[in-house]
N, C-alpha and C positions, 0 to 999 in steps of 0.2 A: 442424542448428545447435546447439551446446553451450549450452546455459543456465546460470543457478545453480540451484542445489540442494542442499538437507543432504544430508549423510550419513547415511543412514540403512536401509545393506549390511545390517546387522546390527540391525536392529531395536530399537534403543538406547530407553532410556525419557527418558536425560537427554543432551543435547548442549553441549559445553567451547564457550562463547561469547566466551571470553578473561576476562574482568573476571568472567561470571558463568555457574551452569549454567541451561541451558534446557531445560524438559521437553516433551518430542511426547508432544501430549493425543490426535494423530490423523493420518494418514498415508493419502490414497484416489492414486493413481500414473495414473490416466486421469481429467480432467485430474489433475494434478501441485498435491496441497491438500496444506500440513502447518498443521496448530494447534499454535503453540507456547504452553503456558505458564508465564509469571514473566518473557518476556523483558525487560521493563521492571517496575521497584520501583516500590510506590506513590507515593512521594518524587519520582523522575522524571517520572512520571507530570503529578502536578501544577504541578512547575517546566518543562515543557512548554507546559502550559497558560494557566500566567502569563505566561512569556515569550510566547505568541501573540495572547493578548488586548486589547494595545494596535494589534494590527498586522491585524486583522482587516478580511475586506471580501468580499460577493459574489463566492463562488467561481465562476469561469472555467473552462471546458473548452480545450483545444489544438482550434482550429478548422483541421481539414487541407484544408478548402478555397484558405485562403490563408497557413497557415503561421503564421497569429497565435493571438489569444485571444480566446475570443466569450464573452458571457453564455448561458446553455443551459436550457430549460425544465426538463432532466429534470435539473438537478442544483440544489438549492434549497438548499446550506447555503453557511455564509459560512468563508473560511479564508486561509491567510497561507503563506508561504514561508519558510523558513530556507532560507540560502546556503548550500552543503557545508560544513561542516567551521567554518559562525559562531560555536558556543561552545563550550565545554569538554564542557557535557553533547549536544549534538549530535554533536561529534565522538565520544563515548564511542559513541553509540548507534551510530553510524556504523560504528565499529570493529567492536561485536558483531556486525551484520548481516553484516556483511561476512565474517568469521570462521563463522560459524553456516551462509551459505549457499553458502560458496567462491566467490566471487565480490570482483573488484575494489572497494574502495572508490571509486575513482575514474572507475567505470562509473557511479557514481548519481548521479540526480538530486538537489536539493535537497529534505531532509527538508518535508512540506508538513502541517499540522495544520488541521482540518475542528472545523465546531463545529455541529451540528446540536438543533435544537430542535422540540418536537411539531409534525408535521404536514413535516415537512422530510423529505426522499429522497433518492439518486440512483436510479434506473431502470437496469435492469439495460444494461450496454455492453461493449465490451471496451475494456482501456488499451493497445492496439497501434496505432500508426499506421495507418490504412487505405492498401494502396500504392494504390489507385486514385485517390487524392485528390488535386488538382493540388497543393495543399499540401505531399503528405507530403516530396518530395524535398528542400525548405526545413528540414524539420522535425528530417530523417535527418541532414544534416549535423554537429548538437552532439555526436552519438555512436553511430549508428545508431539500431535499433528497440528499442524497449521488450522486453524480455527475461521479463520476470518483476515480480510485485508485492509487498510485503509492508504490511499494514494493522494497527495495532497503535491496541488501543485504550485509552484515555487516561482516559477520564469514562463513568460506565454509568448509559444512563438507565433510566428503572424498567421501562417496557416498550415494545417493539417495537427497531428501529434495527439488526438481524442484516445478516449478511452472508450475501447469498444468490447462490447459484451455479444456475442455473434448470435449464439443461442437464440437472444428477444431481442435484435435488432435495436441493441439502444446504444446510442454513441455520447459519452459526458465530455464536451467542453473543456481544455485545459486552463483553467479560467484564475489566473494567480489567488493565492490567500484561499481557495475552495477546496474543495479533499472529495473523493466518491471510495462508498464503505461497501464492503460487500462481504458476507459470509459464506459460511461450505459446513453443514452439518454431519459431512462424511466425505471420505476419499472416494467420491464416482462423480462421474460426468452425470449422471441426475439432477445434481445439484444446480446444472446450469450457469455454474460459474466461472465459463471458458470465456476470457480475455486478453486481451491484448492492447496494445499502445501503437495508434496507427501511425503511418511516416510522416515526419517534420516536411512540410513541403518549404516552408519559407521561416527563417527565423530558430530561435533556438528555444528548447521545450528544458525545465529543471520539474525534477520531482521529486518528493523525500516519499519513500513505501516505508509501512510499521506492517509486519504479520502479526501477528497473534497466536500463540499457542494453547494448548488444554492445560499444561498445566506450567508451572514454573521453566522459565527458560535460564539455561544456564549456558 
């Protein structure tokens, strides 16, 4: 199944994001991990953050047992939604993703911002539908399966809050204005793309997450 993906044939140090250059801090091809940095200005960053902070609430997981949304132990921070395409600076960001990893703007999900404070997690999971779940065929209808991820970090707290990939032992930096890309060419654990958001030890962690779908998200 075709996913997104940069380009990155040639080894490039910086990537034409349309509006802006984006530099690969990092590139591992099994699973499929790029670190990008600069994809978001500090500036953005923070009007981000404003804009989510009236709209906050006990982040929710996609519960594939029935198709809805469950409260979920292993995920303890609070976070909000923007609708595709709600403001000018969503849509900007929108565009560069889009651009940066060939892939449809109109496959993603709604930009989603995470706000995480000491002692707050997610536990490592994958963001693919599970197809065994009576849920997921409910779920597949908006656009197909989750494709690929990209998590771009917003606010950096002092210590802990990494992005960890258990699988190959690789932990990314919550490192403001940077983002870590990762694809899933199929709903299995094969894929190696079990993650998580390790605990905020000090300080407070902001994140905006885009999924990605196969096909058109509605």
């Amino acid at each position: 199944m075709p996913v997104p993906d940069p380009s990155l044939d040639e080894a490039p140090l910086y990537l034409d994001a349309g509006d802006r250059r984006v530099c690969v801090l990092q590139a591992m091809y099994n699973p499929r991990v790029v670190v990008f940095g600069g994809l978001l200005s500090d500036e953005e960053c923070e009007q981000l953050v404003e804009l989510a902070k009236p709209r906050l609430a006990r982040s929710l997981t996609v519960a594939t047992r029935t198709g809805g949304e469950e409260v979920n132990a292993d995920r303890t921070s609070n976070g909000m939604f923007f609708q595709r395409g709600e403001n000018a600076l969503v849509r900007r960001i929108e565009q560069r993703i889009a651009r940066l990893v060939n892939w449809p703007e109109e496959n993603g999900e709604g930009l989603q911002v995470l706000h995480y404070t000491p002692g707050t997690e997610y536990k490592p999971h994958y963001d693919y539908f599970d197809p065994h779940e009576p849920g997921t065929p409910t779920i597949l209808k908006r656009g197909g399966q989750r494709v690929a991820t990209i998590i771009m970090y917003l606010g950096e707290p002092e210590k802990g809050g990494g992005t960890v990939f258990p699988d190959v032992h690789l932990e990314v930096a919550p490192k403001r204005g940077n983002a870590v890309f990762f694809s899933y060419e199929r709903a299995h654990p094969a894929t190696r793309s079990l993650h998580g958001g390790s605990p905020v030890t000090a300080g407070e962690k902001w994140i905006a997450t885009k999924w990605l779908r196969e096909r058109r998200f509605e």
